[in-house]
N, C-alpha and C positions, 0 to 999 in steps of 0.2 A: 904458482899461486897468483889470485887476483885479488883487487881492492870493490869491496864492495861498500854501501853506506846507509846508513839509518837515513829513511826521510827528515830528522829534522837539520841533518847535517845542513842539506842543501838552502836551508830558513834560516842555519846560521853564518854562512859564507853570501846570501843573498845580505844580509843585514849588513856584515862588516861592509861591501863592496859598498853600499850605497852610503855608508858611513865613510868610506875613505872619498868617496867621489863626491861627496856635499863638504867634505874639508879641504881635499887637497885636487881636485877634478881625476879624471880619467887617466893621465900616467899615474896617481899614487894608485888608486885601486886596480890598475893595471900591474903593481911592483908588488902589491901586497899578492894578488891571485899567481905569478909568477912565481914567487914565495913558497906558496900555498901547495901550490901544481911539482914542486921541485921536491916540497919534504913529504906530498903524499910519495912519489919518486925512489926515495930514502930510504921510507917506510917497505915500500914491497919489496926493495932490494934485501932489505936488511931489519925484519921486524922486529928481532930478539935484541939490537943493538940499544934500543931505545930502555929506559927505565920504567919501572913500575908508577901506576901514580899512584903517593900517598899509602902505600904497602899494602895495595891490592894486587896480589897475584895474576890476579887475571886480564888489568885494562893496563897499559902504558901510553905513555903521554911522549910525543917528539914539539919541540918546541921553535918556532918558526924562525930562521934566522936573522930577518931583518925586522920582525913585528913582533910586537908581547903578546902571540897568542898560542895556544896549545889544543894541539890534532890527540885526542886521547881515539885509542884501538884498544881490539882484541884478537890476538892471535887463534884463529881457530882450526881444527882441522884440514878445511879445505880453501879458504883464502883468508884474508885479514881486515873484520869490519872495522871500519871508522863510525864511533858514534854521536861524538862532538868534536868541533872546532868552538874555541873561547876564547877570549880576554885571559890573561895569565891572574886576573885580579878579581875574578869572577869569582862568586863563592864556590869556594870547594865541590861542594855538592849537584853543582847546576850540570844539568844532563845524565846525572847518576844512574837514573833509571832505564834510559836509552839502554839496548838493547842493540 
């Protein structure tokens, strides 16, 4: 199985980085992407281990160890897309549409 990703994924991991690196410089957005890179990791290893989000059967949410953000997927057939990365505080609904 492989990790594949919705283009806006990559809009929202460019945002946090620059948001960690205008607060805390380049080691924190460097700790947060390590993070990041470890629970996508997780994720292929182990994609059913992860919970549903909000009891939608078909998208699950892994939530990032050291940062309040949440990687929501879909396990599919042939790999396992990622369609947002968020803020845990983000409304509910933000990236629902992703694909």
């Amino acid at each position: 199985m492989k990790l594949s990703f919705h283009p806006g994924v990559q809009a929202d991991v460019n945002a946090i980085l620059a948001y960690y690196d205008e607060q805390g410089g380049e080691r924190l957005a460097d700790r947060f992407y390590e993070d990041l890179t470890a629970r996508f990791r997780d994720i292929l290893e182990h994609p059913q281990k992860f919970p549903f989000y909000l009891g939608n059967k078909l998208k699950r949410r892994a939530r990032l160890h050291r940062f309040p953000y949440l990687i929501l997927y879909r396990i599919l057939p042939d790999r396992v897309r990622v369609t947002v990365v968020k803020h845990e505080k983000r409304h509910p609904n933000y990236g629902s549409a992703r694909e």
